[in-house]
N, C-alpha and C positions, 0 to 999 in steps of 0.2 A: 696442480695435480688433478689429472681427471677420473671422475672414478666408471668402472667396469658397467657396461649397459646394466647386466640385473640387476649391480647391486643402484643405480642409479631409479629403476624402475621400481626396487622396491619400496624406497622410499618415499618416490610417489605416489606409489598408491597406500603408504602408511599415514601421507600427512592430507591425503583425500579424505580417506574415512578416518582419521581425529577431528577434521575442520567438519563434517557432516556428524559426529558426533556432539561437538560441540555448540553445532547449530540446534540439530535437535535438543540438548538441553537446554540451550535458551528457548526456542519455543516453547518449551514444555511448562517454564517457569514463567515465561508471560514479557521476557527480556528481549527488547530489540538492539541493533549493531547503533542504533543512534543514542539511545541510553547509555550503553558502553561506553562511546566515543566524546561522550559528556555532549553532545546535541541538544539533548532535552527532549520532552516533551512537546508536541506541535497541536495537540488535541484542544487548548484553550484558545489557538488562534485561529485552526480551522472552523472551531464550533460559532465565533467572532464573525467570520467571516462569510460561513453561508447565513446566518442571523442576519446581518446586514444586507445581504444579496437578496434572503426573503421580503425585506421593509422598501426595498427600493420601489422607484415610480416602474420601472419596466417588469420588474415581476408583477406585481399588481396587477397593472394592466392586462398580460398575459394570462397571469390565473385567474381575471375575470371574464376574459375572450372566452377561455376553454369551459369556465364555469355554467356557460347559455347552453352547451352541448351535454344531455342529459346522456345518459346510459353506461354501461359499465364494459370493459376493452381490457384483453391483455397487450393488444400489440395496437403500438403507435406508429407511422410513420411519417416523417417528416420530410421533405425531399425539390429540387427546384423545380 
């Protein structure tokens, strides 16, 4: 059975704005879709991860390249 275009439309736009209500109260509460979905947390590994990225031989060397170049910049660029 198919149902009648309005009544079809109205329901789309009723479960639009429940899923946009429901979204805004999870951000409001601090609650993300990966927490819900039991995901976890990724904040300990990301913090792991750039932590290890900073100790490496290539950062170093890099932050000591840029280190020689005194003066203070909002825009960088980089480019070949």
């Amino acid at each position: 059975m198919q149902l009648p275009r309005p009544v079809t439309s109205i329901v789309t736009v009723v479960g639009f704005i429940a899923g946009m209500a429901a979204h805004s109260a999870m951000v409001s509460r601090g609650i993300s879709l990966r927490s819900v979905l039991g995901r976890g947390d990724q904040t300990d590994k990301v913090g792991a991860a750039i932590a290890a990225r900073q100790t490496s031989a290539q950062y170093v060397a890099i932050r000591e390249f840029f280190a020689q170049f005194p003066g203070k910049t909002n825009i960088v660029l980089f480019c070949d």
